[in-house]
N, C-alpha and C positions, 0 to 999 in steps of 0.2 A: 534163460532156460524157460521153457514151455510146460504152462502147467495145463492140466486136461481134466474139468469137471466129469466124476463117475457120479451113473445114474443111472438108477433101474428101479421100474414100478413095482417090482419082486418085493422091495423092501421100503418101509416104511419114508414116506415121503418128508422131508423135513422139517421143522417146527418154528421153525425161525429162520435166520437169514446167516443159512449156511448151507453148504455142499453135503452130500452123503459121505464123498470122497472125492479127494485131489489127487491127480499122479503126477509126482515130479521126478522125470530124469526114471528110474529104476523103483521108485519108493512110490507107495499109497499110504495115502494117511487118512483115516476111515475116523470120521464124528463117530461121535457114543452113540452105541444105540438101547435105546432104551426096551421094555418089552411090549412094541406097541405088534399089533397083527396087522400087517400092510393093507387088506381090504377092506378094514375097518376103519383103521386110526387109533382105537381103543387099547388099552393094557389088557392080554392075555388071562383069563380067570384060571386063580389059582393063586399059587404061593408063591416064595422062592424059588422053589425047583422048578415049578412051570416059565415065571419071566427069568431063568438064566438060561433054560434052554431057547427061548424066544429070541432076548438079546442074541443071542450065540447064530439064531438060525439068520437072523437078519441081518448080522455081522457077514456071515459063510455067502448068503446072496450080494451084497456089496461088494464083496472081495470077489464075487465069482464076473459079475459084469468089468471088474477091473482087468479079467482074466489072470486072477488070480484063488490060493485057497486058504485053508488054513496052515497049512504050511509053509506057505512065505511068509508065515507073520513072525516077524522078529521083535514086538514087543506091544504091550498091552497095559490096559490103564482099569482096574474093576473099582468103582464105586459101588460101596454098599449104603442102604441105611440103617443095616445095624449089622454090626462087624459079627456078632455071633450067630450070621448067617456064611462067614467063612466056610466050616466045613461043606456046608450043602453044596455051595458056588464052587469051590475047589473040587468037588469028584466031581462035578456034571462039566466044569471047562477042563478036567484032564480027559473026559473022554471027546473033546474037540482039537487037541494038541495032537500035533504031528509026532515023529519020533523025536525032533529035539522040541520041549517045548520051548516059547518063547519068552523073553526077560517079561518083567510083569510086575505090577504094584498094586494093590489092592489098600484102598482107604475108608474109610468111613464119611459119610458127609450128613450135615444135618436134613439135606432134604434132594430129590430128585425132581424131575419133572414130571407131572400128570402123578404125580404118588408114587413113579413107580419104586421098586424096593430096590433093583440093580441096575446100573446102567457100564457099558462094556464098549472101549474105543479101543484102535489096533492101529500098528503100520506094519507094514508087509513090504518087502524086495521081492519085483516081478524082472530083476535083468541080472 
């Protein structure tokens, strides 16, 4: 099976030695993105609500170079660094879900990259 590195300067360029995104077969599996602003590199000023709309938008531009949206994603992975940031994170990624949302886990972890407070990975069926 053929896999197909996705990539787009739209969204923040990666930090290590990984892909934005892989498509295999019918499926994209999109790295976390954390709340960096693509023509910076930098974490987005502001809070949580500002870096989960951030993650979310640079999530939306990855899937969109896959030619795909949010709505093919059929499941999600949200790291917090501190879980009683749930509420915030949950209204601002239900106003990014399609009509069905998709499966999802959301955890806590002691630490992010660059500080950030959230970071957000997806896979999506584009067939």
């Amino acid at each position: 099976m053929a896999f197909t590195k996705i990539e787009t300067p739209k969204a923040p360029a990666a930090i290590g030695p990984y892909s934005q995104a892989i498509k295999v077969g019918s499926f994209v599996y999109c790295s976390g993105q954390i709340p960096l602003v693509p023509e910076t590199g930098e974490i987005i000023a502001g809070g949580i609500a500002e870096q989960t709309h951030q993650c979310l938008q640079n999530l939306q531009r990855v899937l969109a170079a896959a030619g795909a949206d949010f709505d093919a994603v059929v499941k999600t992975t949200i790291y917090l660094a501190d879980l009683d940031s749930f509420s915030v994170v949950n209204d601002i990624y239900a106003g990014y879900c399609g009509e069905i949302a998709p499966a999802r886990a959301t955890v806590e972890v002691a630490g992010l990259p660059k500080g950030a407070l959230v970071e957000i990975d997806a896979i999506a069926c584009v067939g």
